[in-house]
N, C-alpha and C positions, 0 to 999 in steps of 0.2 A: 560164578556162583549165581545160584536163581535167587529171584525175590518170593517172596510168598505172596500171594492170591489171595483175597477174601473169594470164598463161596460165597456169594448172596442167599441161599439155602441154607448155609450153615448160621449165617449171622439172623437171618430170620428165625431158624431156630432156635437158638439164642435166647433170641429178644421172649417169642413165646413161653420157653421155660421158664423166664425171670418172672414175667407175669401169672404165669399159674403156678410159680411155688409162693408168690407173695398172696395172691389170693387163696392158695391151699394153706398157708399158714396160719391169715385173717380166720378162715373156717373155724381150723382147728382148737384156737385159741378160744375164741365165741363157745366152742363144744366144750374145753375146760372151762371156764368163766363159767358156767350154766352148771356144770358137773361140781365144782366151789362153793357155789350158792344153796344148792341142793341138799349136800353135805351138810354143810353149816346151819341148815334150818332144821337139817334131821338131829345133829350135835346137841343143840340147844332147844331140842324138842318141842320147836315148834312145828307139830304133826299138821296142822291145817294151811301153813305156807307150804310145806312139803309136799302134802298132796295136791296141792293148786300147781306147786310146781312143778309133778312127777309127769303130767302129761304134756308140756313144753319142753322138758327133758326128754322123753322118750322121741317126741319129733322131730327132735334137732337130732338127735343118735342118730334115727333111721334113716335121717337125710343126707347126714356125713356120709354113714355106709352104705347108699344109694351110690352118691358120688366118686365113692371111692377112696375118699379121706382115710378114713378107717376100714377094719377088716369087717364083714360083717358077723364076725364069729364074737368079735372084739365087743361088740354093738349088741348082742347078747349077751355078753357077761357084763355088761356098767348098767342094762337095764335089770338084769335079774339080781346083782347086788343091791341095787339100787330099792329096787321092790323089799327086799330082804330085811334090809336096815329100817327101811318104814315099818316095815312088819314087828321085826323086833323092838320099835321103837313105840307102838301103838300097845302092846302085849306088857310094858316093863311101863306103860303109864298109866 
C-alpha cells in the first residue's frame, strides 16, 4: 500500500486560499458594516449623515466590485436603492 505525498503546490495553494477568503471575508464585512450604518441613518432620517455617508458608501461598493468581492451588477443595485431611499427619504421630510 502507498503512503500519500504532500504536493508542495497543492499545500501552497492551500495556504493562499485560507489567506484570500480571510481577507475577502474582512472586505465584505466592512462593505455590510458601511451598508448598516447607511440604512440606519436613512431609517431614522438623518438625511444629512446619510448623505455625507452616501459617497464613502458608493466607494467602498465600487471597490468591492473592482476586486471582485461582489458582482458588479450587484454594486449597482445597493448603489441605486441606496440613492432611492435617500430620495424618498428627502421628499416624505
Amino acid at each position: 500500500m502507498a503512503t500519500k505525498k504532500k504536493i508542495s503546490s497543492a499545500v501552497k495553494a492551500y495556504r493562499q486560499n485560507v489567506k484570500r477568503r480571510d481577507h475577502n471575508r474582512q472586505l465584505r464585512s466592512r462593505l455590510r458594516s458601511a451598508l448598516k450604518s447607511i440604512r440606519a441613518a436613512i431609517d431614522t432620517s438623518d438625511l444629512v449623515a446619510a448623505k455625507a455617508a452616501l459617497d464613502d458608501t458608493f466607494s467602498l461598493v465600487d471597490k468591492m466590485a473592482n476586486k471582485g468581492i461582489i458582482h458588479k451588477n450587484a454594486a449597482g443595485r445597493y448603489k441605486s436603492r441606496l440613492v432611492k431611499r435617500v430620495a424618498s427619504k428627502g421628499k416624505a421630510a
